[in-house]
C-alpha positions, 0 to 999 in steps of 0.5 A: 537457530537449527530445525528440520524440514519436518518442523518447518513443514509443520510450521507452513502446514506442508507436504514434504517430498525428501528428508524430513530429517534436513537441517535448516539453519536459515531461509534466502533467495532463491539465487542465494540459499545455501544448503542448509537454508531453505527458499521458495519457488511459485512462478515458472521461471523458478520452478523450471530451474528449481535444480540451479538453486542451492537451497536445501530446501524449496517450498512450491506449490501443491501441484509441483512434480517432484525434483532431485531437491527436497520440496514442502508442496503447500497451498501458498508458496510465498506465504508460507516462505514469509511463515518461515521468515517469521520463525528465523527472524522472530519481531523483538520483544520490547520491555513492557512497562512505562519509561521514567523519561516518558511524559504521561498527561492526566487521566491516562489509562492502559491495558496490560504488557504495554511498552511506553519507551524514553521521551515519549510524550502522552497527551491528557485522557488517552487510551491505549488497550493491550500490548501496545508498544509505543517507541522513543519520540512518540507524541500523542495528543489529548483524547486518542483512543488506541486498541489492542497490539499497536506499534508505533515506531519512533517519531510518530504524531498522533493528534488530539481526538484521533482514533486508532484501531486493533493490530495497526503499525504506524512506521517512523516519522508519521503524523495522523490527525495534521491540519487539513490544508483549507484557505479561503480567499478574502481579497489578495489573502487567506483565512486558514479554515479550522479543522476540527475533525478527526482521522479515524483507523481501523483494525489491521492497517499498516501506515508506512514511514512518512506519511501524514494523514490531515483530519477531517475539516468536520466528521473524520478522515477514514483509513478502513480496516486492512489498508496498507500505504508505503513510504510518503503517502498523503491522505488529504481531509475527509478522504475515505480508504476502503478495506484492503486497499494499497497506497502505494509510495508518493500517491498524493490524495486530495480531500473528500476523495472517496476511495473503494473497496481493494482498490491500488493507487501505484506510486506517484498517483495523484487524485483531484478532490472530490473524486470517487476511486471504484472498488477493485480499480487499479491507477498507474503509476504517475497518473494524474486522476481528474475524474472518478474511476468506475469500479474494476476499471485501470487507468493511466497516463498524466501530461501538464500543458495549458489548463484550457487545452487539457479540457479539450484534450480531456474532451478528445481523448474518449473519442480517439479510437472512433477518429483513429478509425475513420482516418484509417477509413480516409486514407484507405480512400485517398489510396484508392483515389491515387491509384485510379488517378495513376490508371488514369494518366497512365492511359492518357499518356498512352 
């Protein structure tokens, strides 16, 4: 695919400084654009070697001084570079309409232009609203309801009752709406609690591959509208995600965890049960959640020792920079004391 810069500024809304006329074949990095490809700088460390790279083109931000290159000032440098992505590397456009080797149930309805592929296999009394491309080895279980531009990728589960939102993409090998994980004891064994509530995902979420969601032991798990979960997330039952949080790869979250507005759970995260993560909070990687999280606050760390030592470890932590200054306080005193011991012998020896 060939256009100008002029046509890739259209697309991006951009001011352009240079050639309108340059060809531009493709998009890259910024260490491997060629010159008939375009990139994009936001950070300093680019921008200030922006002459090194050989892209044709460079998209930066608004307020960027011109180069010896050609430029596209825009608002947003790397969502406008996505924008251009999108334009050389349009999604696929899958043949609409329902495979001969899909199973479909009872009662079934649809939208138009959807794309039900081989070996699929569609519960009784489903649902699916417009443009809703479901991909080989896709099972859905009786009773789901799914809006508007849905994909869902090969190898997906979604389970009885189940109910799925407007513009969500679910990758690979994912399972909504799997058993909670709830026993209770009798003697040395274990009955399996039933769970008969549901997963519920709203609009514009993205589920990444692997992951499996539990449904509610009453009511419903909650994915709220414009989450986004890596790779191999687990989302334990009755769990509530709130609007544009990120999940990010191996977080484990147990059930009836409540889980805020933007707030970012990093990799290998795992949160105890019946916690509440705050709005806009932040949890490192690999930390082990014991307690909730205010709104706004970041927190990190995880040890495993002793379960009686990690209370009182949990009970110390807190008061660690009060003790860390009274020891300094301390050993300012000792000091002092030696040195009028020193002055002391000092003068008896004389």
């Amino acid at each position: 695919m060939e256009t100008t810069l002029a046509n890739i500024a259209a697309i991006v809304k951009g001011e352009i400084n240079g050639d309108r006329n340059q060809k531009i074949r493709g998009a890259a990095s910024f260490e491997d654009a060629k010159g008939d490809e375009i990139t994009y700088a936001s950070q300093s460390k680019f921008l200030k070697k922006i002459d090194e790279t050989g892209a044709g083109a460079v998209i930066v931000p608004q307020n960027f001084q011109a180069s010896t290159k050609n430029i596209v000032k825009v608002d947003n440098p790397q969502i406008a570079f996505i924008k251009v992505l999108n334009f050389f590397h349009p999604a696929s456009k899958p043949n609409f309409g329902i495979s001969q080797d899909a199973y479909i149930g009872r009662s079934f309805s649809c939208g138009h232009d959807v794309s039900i592929a081989p070996f699929s296999v569609i519960g009784d009394s489903v649902t699916l609203g417009h443009h809703v491309v479901i991909s080989p080895n896709v099972v859905i279980g009786d009773n789901v309801i799914i809006g508007n531009d849905v994909k869902i990728f090969p190898n997906v589960t979604i389970l009885d009752r189940c109910i799925i939102g407007s513009r969500v993409t679910i990758h690979a090998g994912s399972v909504i709406g799997s058993d909670g994980f709830g026993f209770a004891p009798e003697g040395k064994t274990y009955i399996k609690i039933p769970h008969t509530g549901i997963v519920q995902i709203d609009d514009d979420v993205e589920i990444g591959a692997g992951n499996t969601i539990d449904r509610a032991t009453f009511g419903k798990t909650w994915i709220q509208s414009g989450v986004k979960t890596d790779n191999l997330v687990h989302i334990a039952h009755n769990v509530t995600v709130g609007e544009n949080s990120l999940l990010v790869g191996q977080v484990g979250i147990s059930g009836s965890v409540m889980i805020g507005k933007n707030a970012i759970l990093a990799g290998q995260a795992g949160i105890a049960g019946h916690l509440s993560i705050g709005s806009n909070a932040i949890v490192g990687p690999q930390a082990g959640v014991a307690k909730s999280v205010p709104d706004g606050e970041t927190v990190s760390g995880s040890s495993a020792m002793p379960h009686r030592l990690w209370l009182r470890v949990q009970r110390i932590i807190p008061q660690l920079p009060e003790i860390a200054k009274k020891l300094s306080e301390v050993d300012r005193r000792l000091k002092k004391c030696e040195e009028q011991q020193d002055e002391s012998n000092g003068g008896e020896n004389g």
